[in-house]
C-alpha positions as CSV (number, residue, x, y, z in Angstrom):
1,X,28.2,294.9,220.4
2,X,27.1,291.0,219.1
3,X,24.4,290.8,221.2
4,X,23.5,294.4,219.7
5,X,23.7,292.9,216.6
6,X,21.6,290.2,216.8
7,X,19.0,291.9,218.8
8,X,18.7,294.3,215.4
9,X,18.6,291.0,213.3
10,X,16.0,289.3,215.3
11,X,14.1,292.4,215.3
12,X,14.3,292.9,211.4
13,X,13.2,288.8,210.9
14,X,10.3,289.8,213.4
15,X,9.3,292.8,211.2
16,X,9.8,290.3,207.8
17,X,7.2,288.0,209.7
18,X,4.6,290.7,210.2
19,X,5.0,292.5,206.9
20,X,2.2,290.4,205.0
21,X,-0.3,292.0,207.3
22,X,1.4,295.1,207.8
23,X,1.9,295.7,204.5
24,X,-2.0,295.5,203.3
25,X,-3.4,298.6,201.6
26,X,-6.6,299.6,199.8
27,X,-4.2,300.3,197.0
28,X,-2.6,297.0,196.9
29,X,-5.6,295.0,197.6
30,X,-7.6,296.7,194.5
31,X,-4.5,296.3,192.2
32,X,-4.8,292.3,193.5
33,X,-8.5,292.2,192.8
34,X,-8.3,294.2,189.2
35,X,-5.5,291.2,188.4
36,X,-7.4,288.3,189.6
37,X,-10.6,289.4,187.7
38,X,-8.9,289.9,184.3
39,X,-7.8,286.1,184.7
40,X,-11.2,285.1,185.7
41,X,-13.4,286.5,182.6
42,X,-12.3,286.4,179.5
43,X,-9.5,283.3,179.8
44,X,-12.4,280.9,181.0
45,X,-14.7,281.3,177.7
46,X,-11.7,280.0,176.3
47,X,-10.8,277.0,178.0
48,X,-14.5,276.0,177.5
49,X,-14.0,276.3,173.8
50,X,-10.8,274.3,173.6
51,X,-12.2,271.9,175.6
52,X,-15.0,272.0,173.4
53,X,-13.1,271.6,170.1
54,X,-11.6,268.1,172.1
55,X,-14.9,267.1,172.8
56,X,-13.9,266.7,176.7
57,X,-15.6,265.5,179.4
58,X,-17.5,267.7,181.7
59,X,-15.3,266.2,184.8
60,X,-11.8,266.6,182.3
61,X,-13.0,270.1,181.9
62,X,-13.4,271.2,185.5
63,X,-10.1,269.3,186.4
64,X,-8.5,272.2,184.0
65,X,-9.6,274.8,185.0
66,X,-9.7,273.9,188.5
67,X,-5.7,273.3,188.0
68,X,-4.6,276.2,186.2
69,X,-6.1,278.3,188.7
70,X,-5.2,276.3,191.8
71,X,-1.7,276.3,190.8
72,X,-1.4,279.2,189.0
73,X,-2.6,280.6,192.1
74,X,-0.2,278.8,194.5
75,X,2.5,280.5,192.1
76,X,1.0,284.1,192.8
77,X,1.5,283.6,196.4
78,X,4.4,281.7,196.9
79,X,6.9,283.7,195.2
80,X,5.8,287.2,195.9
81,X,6.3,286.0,199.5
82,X,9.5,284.7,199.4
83,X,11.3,287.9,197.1
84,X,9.0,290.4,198.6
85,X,8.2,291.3,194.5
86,X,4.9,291.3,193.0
87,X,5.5,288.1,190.9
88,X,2.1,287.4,189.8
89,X,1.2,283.6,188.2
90,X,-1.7,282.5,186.5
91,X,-1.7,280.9,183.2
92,X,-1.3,281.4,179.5
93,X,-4.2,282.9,177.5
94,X,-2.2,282.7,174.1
95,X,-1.8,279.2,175.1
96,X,-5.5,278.3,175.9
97,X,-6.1,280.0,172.0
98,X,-3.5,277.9,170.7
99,X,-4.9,274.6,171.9
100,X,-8.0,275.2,170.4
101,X,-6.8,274.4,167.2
102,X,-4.9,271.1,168.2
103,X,-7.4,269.4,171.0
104,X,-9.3,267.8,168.3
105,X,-6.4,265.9,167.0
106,X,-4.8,264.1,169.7
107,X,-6.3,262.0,172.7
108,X,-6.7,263.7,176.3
109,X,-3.7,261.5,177.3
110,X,-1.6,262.5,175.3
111,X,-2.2,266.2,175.4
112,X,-1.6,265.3,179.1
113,X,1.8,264.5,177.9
114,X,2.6,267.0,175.9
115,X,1.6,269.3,178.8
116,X,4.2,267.4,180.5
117,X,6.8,267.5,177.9
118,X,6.3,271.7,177.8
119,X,6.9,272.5,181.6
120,X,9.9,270.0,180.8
121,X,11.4,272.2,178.4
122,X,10.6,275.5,180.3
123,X,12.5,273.8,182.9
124,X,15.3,273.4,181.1
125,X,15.4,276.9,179.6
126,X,15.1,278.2,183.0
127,X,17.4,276.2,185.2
128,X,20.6,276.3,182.5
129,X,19.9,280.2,182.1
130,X,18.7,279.8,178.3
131,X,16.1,282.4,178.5
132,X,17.5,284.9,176.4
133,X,19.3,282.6,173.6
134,X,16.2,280.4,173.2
135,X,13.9,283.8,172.4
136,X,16.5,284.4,169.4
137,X,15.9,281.3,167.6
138,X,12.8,282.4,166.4
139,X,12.0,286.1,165.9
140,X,9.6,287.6,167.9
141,X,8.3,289.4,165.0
142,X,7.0,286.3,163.9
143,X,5.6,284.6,167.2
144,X,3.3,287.6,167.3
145,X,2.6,287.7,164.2
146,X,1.5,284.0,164.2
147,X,0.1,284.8,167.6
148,X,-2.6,287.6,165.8
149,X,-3.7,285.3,163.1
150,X,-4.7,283.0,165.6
151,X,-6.7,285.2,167.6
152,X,-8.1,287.3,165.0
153,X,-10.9,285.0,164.3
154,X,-12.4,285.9,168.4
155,X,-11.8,289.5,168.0
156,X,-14.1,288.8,164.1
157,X,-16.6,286.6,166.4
158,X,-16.8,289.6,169.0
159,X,-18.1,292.0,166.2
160,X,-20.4,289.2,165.2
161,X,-21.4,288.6,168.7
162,X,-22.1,292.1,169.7
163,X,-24.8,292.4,166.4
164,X,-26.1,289.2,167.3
165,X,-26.9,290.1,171.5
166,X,-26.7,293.9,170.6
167,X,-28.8,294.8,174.4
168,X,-25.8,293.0,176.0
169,X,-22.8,293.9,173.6
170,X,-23.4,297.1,172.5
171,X,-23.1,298.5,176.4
172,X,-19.9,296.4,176.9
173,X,-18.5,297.9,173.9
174,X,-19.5,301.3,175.1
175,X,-17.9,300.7,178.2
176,X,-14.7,299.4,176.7
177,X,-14.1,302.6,175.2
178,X,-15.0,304.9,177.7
179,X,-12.4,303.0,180.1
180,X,-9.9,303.1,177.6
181,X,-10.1,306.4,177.2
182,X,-10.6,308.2,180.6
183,X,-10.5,305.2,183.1
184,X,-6.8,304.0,183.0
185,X,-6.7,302.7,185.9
186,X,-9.5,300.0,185.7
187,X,-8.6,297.6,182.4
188,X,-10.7,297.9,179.6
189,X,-12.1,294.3,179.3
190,X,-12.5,294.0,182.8
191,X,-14.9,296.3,183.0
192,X,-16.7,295.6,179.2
193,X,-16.8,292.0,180.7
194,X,-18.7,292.9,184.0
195,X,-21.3,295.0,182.5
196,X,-21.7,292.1,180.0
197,X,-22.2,290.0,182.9
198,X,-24.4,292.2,184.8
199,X,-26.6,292.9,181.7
200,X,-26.7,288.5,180.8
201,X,-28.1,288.1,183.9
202,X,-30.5,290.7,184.2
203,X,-32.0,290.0,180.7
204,X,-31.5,286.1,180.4
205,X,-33.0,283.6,182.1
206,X,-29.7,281.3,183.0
207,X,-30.7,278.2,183.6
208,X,-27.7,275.8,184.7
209,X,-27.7,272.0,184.3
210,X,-27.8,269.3,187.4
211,X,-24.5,269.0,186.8
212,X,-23.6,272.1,188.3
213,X,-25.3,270.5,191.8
214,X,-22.8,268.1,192.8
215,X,-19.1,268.9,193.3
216,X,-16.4,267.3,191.1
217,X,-13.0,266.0,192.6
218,X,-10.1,267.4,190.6
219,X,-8.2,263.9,189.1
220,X,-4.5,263.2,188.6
221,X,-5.2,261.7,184.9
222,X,-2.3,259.5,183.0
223,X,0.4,260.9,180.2
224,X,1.4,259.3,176.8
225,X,3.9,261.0,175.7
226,X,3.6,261.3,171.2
227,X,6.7,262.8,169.6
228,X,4.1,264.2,167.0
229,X,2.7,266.2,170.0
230,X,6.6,266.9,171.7
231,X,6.7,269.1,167.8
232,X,3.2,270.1,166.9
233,X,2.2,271.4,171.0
234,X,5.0,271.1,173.5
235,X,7.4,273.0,171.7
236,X,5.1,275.8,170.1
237,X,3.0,276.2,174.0
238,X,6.6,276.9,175.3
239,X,7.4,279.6,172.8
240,X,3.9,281.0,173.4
241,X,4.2,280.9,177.1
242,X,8.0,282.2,177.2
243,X,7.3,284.9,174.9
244,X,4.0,286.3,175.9
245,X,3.5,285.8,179.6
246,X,7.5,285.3,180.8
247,X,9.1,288.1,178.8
248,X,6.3,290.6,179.3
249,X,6.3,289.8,183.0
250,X,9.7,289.8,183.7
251,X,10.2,293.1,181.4
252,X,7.1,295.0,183.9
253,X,9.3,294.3,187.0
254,X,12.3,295.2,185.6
255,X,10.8,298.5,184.2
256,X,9.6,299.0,188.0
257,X,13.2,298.6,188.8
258,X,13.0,295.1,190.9
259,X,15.1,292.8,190.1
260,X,13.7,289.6,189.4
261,X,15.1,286.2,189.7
262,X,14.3,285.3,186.1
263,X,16.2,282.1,186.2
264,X,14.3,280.7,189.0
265,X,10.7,282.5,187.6
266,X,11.5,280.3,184.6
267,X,12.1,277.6,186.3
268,X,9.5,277.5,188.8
269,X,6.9,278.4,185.7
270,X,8.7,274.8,184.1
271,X,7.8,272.8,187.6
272,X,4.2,274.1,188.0
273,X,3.6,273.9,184.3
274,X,4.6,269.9,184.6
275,X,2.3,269.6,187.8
276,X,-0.4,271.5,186.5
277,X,0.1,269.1,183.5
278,X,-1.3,265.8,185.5
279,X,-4.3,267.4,186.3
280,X,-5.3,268.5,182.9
281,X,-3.9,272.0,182.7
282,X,-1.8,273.2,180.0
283,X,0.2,275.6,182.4
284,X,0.8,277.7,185.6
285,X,3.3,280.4,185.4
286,X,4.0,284.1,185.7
287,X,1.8,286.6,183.9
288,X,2.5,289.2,181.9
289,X,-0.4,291.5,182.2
290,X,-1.6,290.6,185.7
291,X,2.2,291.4,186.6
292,X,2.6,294.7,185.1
293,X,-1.1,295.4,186.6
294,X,0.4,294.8,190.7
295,X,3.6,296.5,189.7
296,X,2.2,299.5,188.5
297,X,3.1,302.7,190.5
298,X,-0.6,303.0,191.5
299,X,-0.9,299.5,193.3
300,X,1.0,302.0,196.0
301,X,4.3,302.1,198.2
302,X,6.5,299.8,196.0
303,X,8.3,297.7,198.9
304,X,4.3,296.8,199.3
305,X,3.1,296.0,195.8
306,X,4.0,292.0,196.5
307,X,0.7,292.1,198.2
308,X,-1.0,292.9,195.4
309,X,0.4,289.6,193.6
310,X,-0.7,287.6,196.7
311,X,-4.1,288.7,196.7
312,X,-5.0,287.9,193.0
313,X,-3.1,284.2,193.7
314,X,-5.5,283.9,196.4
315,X,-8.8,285.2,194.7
316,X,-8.0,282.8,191.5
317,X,-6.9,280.1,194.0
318,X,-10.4,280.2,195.5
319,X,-11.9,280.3,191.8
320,X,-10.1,276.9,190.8
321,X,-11.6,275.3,193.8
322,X,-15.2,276.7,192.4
323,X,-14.5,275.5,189.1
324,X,-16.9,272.6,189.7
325,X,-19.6,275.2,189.7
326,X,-18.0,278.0,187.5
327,X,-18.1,275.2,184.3
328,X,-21.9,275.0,184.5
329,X,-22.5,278.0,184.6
330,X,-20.5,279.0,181.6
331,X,-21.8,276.7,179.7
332,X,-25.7,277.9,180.6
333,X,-24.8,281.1,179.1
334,X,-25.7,281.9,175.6
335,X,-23.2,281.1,173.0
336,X,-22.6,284.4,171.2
337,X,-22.0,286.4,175.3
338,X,-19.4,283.2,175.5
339,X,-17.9,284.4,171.9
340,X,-18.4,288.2,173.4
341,X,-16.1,286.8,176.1
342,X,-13.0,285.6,174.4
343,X,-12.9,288.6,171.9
344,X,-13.1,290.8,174.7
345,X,-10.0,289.0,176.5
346,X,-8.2,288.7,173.3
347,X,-8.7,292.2,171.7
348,X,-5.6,294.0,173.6
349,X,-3.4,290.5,172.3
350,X,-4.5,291.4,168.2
351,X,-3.5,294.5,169.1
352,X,-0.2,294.5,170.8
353,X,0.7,291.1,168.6
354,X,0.2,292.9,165.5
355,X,1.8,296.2,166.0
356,X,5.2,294.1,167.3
357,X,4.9,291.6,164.2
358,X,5.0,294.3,161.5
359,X,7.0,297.0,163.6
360,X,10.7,296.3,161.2
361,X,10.4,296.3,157.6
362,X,13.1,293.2,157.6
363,X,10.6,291.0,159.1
364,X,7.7,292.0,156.8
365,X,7.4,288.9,154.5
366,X,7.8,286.3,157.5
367,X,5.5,288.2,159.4
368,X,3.2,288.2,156.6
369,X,2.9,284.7,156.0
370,X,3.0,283.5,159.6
371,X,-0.2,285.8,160.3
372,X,-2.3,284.7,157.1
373,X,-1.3,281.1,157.4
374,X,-2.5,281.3,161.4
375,X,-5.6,283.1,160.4
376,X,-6.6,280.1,157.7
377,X,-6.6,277.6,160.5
378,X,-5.7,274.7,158.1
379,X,-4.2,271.7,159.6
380,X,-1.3,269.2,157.6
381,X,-1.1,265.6,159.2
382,X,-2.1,266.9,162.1
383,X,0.0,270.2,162.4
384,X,-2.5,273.4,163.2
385,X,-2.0,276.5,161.0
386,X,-0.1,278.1,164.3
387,X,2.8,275.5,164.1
388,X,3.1,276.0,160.4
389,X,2.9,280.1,160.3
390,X,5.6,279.6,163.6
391,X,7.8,276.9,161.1
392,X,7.3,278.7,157.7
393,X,7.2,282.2,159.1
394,X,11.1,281.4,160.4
395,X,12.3,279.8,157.7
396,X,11.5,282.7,155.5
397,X,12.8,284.9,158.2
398,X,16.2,282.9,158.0
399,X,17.0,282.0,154.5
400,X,14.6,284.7,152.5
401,X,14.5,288.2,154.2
402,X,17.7,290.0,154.5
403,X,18.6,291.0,157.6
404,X,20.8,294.3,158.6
């Protein structure tokens, strides 16, 4: 009866061995592509323009986004692997759009460190099980709220953009719609974005730099850690990733009844956030959207949706490596199709951040003023308008507003 026993364990380990390859579908390997290309379009406009707004270096830009793809996409394909759940990592869009409005203040180094200092505290949140009590410190009526005045001004710059290159924007936007209307299973910007593309480089002649010719070793750069920076981005990039790429993609699993390890997704996001960190990347960790995408009841059989996970980690995995030549050619390409970009990425966030900010009347006035005081983009010794709609817009909710 043991050796029974054992001859059915060793058979199920053999089947656990196999079931990476077994397990591969068309269904699963679409879902895996669809997620990988919504992290590739949109989200790199971005970076550039953060990296922009710090003045970077060409070689400090490819080091990030060479490492929130490389790591984000080691994420995507170690943990899917070990729970057999489609855990999908990337990393944070609302975080890339917050940094735009802090890079010019503080030195690369010590961004570096507040990078750092971030994964620290997601760390902490994750391993001592804080998740839940740290989200109800600050509403999340206002985090969105803040969170839609600071990415208003790229959904107002992809209205501007589409007048401006009307032969490429005007089809994208065309195509948005239709795909939100009658093609649910392809997402809307993915598909706006690649017709964009296709039409750019049809009509344009793109003409990258000799930069783009020689390839650009990733570097481990050095932290200085700035308590202005610990208050002003470490703590603010930690509510933003926590709150709209954690809690999003924790909740899509759980509403595809897995059960996640959410302490140790927390955690794990903390660790690759702070490695991620030394290479010049604000984060690596699990994402909301690209989650819900592979867990989605048409990515197929659900014990074999985890594939889906794997395959985006490896597709943006590969991209990170590329980022050497993916930076040059973003930055050949003409600036309002780079503006048409990020509002395309960042439309569904307006969206979905404004409806959740002003969805209970009790939160109306903090909600208020955190999304007009985001949207003016002012700064006070260094504090962006997103830190000061996140602080104001809490202390109103807390001492001002009544609350039932």
């Amino acid at each position: 009866m043991e050796s029974e026993t054992d001859h059915v364990k060793e058979a199920g380990n053999h089947r656990n061995k196999q079931s990476a390859i077994h397990n591969l579908t068309t269904m699963n390997v679409s879902s895996g592509i669809i997620s990988a290309m919504l992290a590739m379009t949109g989200p790199p406009a971005i970076i550039l323009a953060a990296a922009d707004a710090g003045h970077f270096t060409h070689e400090q830009t490819i080091s990030w986004m060479f490492a929130v793809y490389f790591f984000g996409g080691i994420f995507s394909i170690v943990f899917p692997f070990l729970y057999k759940i489609p855990i999908t990592g990337a990393h944070s869009l609302s975080g890339v759009a917050f940094l735009v409005t802090v890079t010019p203040y503080y030195s690369y180094s010590e961004l570096i460190g507040s990078y750092i200092f971030c994964g620290f505290i997601i760390f902490i949140v994750g391993i001592a099980g804080f998740f839940t009590k740290v989200m109800q410190w600050f509403p999340k009526e206002t985090i969105a709220a803040m969170l839609s005045g600071m990415v208003t001004t790229y959904v107002v710059r992809l209205i501007t953009s589409i007048h401006d290159l009307a032969i490429v924007g005007l089809p994208a936007l065309l195509c948005y719609f239709i795909l939100m209307k009658w093609v649910k299973r392809i997402p809307a910007v993915l598909g706006a974005v690649c017709i964009a593309l296709l039409i750019i480089l049809i009509t344009q002649n793109i003409e990258i730099t000799t930069m783009g010719s020689k390839y650009i070793l990733p570097s481990v750069f050095k932290p200085t850690i700035s308590i202005a920076g610990i208050f002003t981005i470490s703590i603010p990039l930690a509510l933003l990733i926590l709150s709209n790429d954690a809690a999003p993609g924790i909740g899509a699993l759980e509403s595809q009844n897995y059960n996640p390890p959410t302490k140790k997704i927390i955690t794990a996001s903390g660790i690759f956030t702070m490695i991620t960190a030394f290479f010049g990347g604000q984060s690596a960790n699990i994402a909301g959207m690209m989650s819900a995408i592979c867990a989605d009841d048409e990515t197929g059989p659900r014990q074999k949706r985890y594939i889906a996970s794997i395959v985006s980690g490896v597709i943006i995995l590969l991209f990170g490596i590329v980022s050497w030549k993916v930076v040059p050619f973003m930055k050949a390409l003409p600036l309002p199709f780079v503006s048409m970009l990020a509002g395309f990425a960042l439309i569904g966030v307006l969206g979905s951040s404004l409806q959740l900010g002003f969805s209970k009347q009790s939160f109306r006035l903090s909600s208020t003023f955190s999304f007009v005081i985001a949207l003016s983009n002012i700064s006070f010794f260094h504090i962006s308008a997103p830190v000061l709609a996140l602080v104001i817009g809490s202390l109103i909710s807390k001492f001002i507003e009544k609350k039932e």
